[in-house]
MARZABA-298777 format. One record per residue (C-alpha): z, y, x; residue in one letter. Coordinates in pm, whole numbers, plus 50000, padded with zeros to 5 digits. Example, Ala and Ser with C-alpha at 12.3 -4.5 7.8 and 13.67 -1.06 7.14 Angstrom:
<recs>
507804955051230a;507144989451367s;
</recs>
This chain:
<recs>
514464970747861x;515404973748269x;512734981848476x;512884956848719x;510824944949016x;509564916349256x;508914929049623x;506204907649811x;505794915150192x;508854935650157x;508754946550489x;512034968350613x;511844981550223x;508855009950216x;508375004549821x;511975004849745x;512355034149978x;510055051649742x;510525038249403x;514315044149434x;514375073649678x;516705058149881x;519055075950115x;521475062650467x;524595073550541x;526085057850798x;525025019850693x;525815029650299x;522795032850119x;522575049249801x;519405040149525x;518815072049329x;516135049049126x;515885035248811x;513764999848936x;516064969548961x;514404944049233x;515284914149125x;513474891449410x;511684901349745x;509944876549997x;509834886250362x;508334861550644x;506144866750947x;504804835951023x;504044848151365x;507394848151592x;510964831951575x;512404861051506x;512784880251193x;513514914251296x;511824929950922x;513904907850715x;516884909550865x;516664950250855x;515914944950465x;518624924050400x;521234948050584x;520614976350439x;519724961750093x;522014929750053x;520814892750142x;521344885849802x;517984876049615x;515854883049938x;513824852950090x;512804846950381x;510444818850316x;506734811550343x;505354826950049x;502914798349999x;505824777650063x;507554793049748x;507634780349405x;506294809349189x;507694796348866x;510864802149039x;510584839949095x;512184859948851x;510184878748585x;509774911248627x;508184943748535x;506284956348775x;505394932349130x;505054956549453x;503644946549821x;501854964250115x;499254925950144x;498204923650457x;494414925250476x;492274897550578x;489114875950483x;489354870650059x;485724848350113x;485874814349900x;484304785049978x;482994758349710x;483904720449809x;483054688449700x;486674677249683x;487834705449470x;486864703149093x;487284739249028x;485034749249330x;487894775549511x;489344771949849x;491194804349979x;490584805850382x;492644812950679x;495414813150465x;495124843550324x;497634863050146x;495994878949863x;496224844549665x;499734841449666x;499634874649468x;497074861349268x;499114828349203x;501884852249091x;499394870748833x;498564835448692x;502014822748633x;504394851748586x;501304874248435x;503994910748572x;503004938648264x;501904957948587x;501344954348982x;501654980849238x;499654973649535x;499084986449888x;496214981750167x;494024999150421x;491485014150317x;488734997150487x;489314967850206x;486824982049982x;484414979650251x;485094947450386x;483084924150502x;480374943650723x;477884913350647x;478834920350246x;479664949250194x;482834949949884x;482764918849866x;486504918149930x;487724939849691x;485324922249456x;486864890949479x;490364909149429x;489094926449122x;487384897748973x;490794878649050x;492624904348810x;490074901248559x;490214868548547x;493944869548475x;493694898148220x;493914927748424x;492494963548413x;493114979648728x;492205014848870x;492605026649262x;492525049749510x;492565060749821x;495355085649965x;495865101850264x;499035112650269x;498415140450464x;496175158150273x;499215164449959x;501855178050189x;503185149350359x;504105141950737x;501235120950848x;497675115750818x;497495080650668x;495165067650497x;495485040550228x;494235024049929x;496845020849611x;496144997849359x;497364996149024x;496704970348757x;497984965748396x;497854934448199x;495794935547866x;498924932747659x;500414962147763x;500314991247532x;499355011247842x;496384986447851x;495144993047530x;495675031447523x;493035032147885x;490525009647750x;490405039047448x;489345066647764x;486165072447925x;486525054848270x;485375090248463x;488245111548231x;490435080548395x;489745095748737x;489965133948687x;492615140948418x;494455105348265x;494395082848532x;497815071848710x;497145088449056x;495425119848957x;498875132348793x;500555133749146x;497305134149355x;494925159949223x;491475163349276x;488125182749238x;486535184348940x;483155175149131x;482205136849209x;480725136549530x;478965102549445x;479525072349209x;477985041049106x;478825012248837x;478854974048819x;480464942648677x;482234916248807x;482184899448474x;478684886648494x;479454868848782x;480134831748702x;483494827048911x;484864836349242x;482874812449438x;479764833049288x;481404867049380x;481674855849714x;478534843949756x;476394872749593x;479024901149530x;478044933449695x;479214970949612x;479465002349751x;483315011749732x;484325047549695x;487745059649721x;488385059249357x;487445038549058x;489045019448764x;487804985448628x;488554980648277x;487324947748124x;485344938348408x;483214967948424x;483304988848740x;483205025748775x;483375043449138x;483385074049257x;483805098149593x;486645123249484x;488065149649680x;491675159449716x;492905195649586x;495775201249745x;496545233650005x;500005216850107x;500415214250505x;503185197250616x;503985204650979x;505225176051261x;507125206251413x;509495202651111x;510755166751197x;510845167551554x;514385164751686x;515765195951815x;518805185352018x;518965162052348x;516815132152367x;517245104652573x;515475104652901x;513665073552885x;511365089652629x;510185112752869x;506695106853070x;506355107553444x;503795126353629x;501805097653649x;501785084053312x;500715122153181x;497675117553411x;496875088953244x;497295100752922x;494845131853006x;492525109353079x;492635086952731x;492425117152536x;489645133552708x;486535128952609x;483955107252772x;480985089152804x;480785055452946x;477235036053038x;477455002152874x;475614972252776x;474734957752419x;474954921952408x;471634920352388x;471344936552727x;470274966452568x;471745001452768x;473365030352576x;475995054152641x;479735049752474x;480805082252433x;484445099252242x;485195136052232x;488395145952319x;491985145152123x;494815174952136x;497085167052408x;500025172852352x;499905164051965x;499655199251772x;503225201551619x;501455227751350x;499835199651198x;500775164450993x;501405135151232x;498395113151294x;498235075651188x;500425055051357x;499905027751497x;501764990651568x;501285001251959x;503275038051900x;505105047452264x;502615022752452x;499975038552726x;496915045452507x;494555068552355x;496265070251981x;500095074652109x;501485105652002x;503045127552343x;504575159452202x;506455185052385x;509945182052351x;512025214052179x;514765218452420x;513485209552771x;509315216352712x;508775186552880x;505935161652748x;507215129552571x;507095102252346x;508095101851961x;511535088651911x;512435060851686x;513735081051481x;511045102051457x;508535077751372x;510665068051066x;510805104250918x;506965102550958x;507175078350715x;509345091550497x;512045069350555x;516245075150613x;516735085150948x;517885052951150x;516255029350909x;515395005151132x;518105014651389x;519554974551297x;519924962651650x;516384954451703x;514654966452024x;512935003252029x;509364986152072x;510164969351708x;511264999051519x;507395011151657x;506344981551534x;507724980551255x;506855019151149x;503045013151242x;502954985850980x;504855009550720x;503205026550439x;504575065950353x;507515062750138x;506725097949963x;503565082749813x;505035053449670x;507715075749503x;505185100349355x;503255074549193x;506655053249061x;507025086348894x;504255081048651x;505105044648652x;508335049448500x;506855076948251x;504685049048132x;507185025148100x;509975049947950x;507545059347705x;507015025847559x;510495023047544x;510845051347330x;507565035847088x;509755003447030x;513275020546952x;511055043546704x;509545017046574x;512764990246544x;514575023446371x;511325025146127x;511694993546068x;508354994445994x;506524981146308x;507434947046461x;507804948246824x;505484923746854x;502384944746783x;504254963947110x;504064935347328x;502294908447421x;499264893847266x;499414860547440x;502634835747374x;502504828047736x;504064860947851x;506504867547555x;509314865547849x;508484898747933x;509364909847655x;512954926847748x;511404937848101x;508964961147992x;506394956447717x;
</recs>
């Protein structure tokens, strides 16, 4: 019964990082974990070269890695698997209704959510492990949840219950202020399943929930609401008429929706002083005299006459940002753009010679929660940046694989009692649906 895994949007590795608490030495690496990944998919359609990929495959093997198209890939292909992982990159969900299609849906602009929701459909994974910003639940600003509607009613559609929530990593002890939304669903066959659709969906949140085991919270909602995505009559409709208010937690079980404002209890600081580097760094991280001016100026604060579109005057105005960063503090967010000339850069002061610069490489990877030198693969400094803006924080993907694999060792241990009873069939365990009786060995 391996716990084993399909990585979409792999990335250089962030959910691996975490699930198996991977460590570098030298170029070894070493998986402490008990998740076998048994396929991972990563492409950017967007440039020639392949600078994510290639880090993944060197550190973790070429072997079963593509670097394909998604949409290009056949998804009866990929491997079955246990649990499928992936940091989606966030776009427009909407659906359109056409003439030429008999079941009315048309994804748009290519978006990626729908080759995970392809993968639901045909492979039907016991559970899924997602990743996003957090402004998905709010998205569009002319719908408001629309987007995560159309995700959720996707899942229910295919037999998912699915609860979320939004973590900034910052706030439990870790090195940077990031926020993100984690999604986790859990197919209707699963004994998990079944066991969550027996709990009040509020005692989900606050006490037997997935996140709130690592993540805890206040006993107080700050504000909920409900709704269901069931009485819609497809996606098309959701798209058209779907509108929620969000909140940075909530659970859908059977198509009902409940959401609420929680707040994080946690007294954990974790200090960017603690991963700075405190021997020699290379000069050209330094800042002249001249970029430090400029850099005064970003992070001041200001106020700016402009114009509406409309013609309409008003006044722009920002307050201002520490500068340098406060090294007493967690990082804050970073960005693709990390060592360029603008207002969200970090500039620290360096340990040994006090003078202002940028965040190493190397620096921005322990932010993240990744091995030192994880991305140090022969790409260019900028990319590592790059590459460490797009990244998620390793330490939260690990906390929640904990209860992950609790879940899934736990059934394990119902279907050896029961096979030793002799007295249960495993079926009753596992799936209720002939269609995903493959999964069987993986998980259920």
């Amino acid at each position: 019964m391996q716990k084993t895994v399909v990585e979409l949007f792999a990335g250089v590795g962030g959910f691996r990082c975490g699930l198996n608490c991977v460590k570098l030495k030298g170029d070894k690496v070493t998986e402490k974990g008990n998740w076998n990944f048994v396929w991972a998919n990563q492409w950017e359609p967007s440039t020639k070269t392949q600078e994510a990929f290639e880090c993944y495959s060197k550190r973790f093997g070429k072997e079963d890695v593509s670097n394909e198209d998604i949409f290009q890939v056949n998804k009866k292909e990929i491997p079955d698997h246990t649990l499928l992982v992936g940091g989606f990159p966030c776009q427009d969900y909407s659906v359109a209704q056409t003439l030429s299609n008999s079941k009315g849906i048309e994804g748009k602009k290519g978006v990626l959510w729908w080759a995970i929701a392809d993968i639901l459909k045909i492979k039907k994974p016991p559970f899924v492990f997602l990743e996003n910003v957090d402004r998905l639940l709010l998205s569009p600003a002319s719908q408001r949840g629309r987007d995560f509607g159309i995700i959720l009613r996707s899942f229910y559609e295919n037999g998912y219950d699915v609860e979320w929530r939004v973590i900034n990593a910052g706030e439990y002890g870790f090195q940077q202020k990031r926020r993100r939304v984690y999604i986790i669903a859990y197919h209707k066959s699963t004994k998990y399943c079944k066991k969550m659709k027996k709990i009040d969906k509020k005692n989900i949140l606050f006490k037997e929930g997935i996140f709130v085991k690592q993540f805890p919270v206040k006993e107080k909602e700050l504000n909920s609401n409900i709704s269901d995505i069931s009485e819609y009559k497809d996606l098309v409709d959701v798209s058209d008429n779907f509108k929620n208010q969000f909140y940075n937690s909530g659970v859908m079980v059977n198509g009902k929706i409940y959401t609420a404002k929680l707040e994080h209890d946690c007294d954990s600081v974790y200090q960017l002083g603690d991963l700075i580097e405190n021997n020699k760094v290379d000069k050209k991280y330094f800042l002249s005299e001249d970029r430090i001016e400029k850099f005064r100026k970003l992070k001041g604060s200001k106020r700016i006459p402009r114009k509406k579109p409309n013609g309409e005057d008003y006044i722009y105005s920002e307050g201002s940002m520490p500068f340098p960063d406060n090294l007493n503090v967690p990082a804050r967010t970073m960005l693709t753009s990390e060592s360029g000339t603008s207002r969200m850069t970090h500039v620290i002061e360096d340990f040994v010679t006090k003078k202002l610069r940028f965040l190493t490489p190397l620096e921005c990877e322990r932010i993240n929660g990744f091995p030192d030198n994880w991305t140090n693969t022969g790409m260019s400094d900028k990319k590592r940046y790059f590459m460490m803006g797009n990244a998620l924080v390793v330490n939260v993907v690990e906390k929640i694989g904990i209860e992950l694999e609790k879940i899934i060792e736990n059934t394990k241990k119902v279907l050896e009692q029961a096979i030793k009873d002799g007295g249960t069939t495993i079926r009753s365990y596992t799936s209720v649906d002939n269609k995903i009786g493959s999964h069987q060995n993986n998980l259920l």
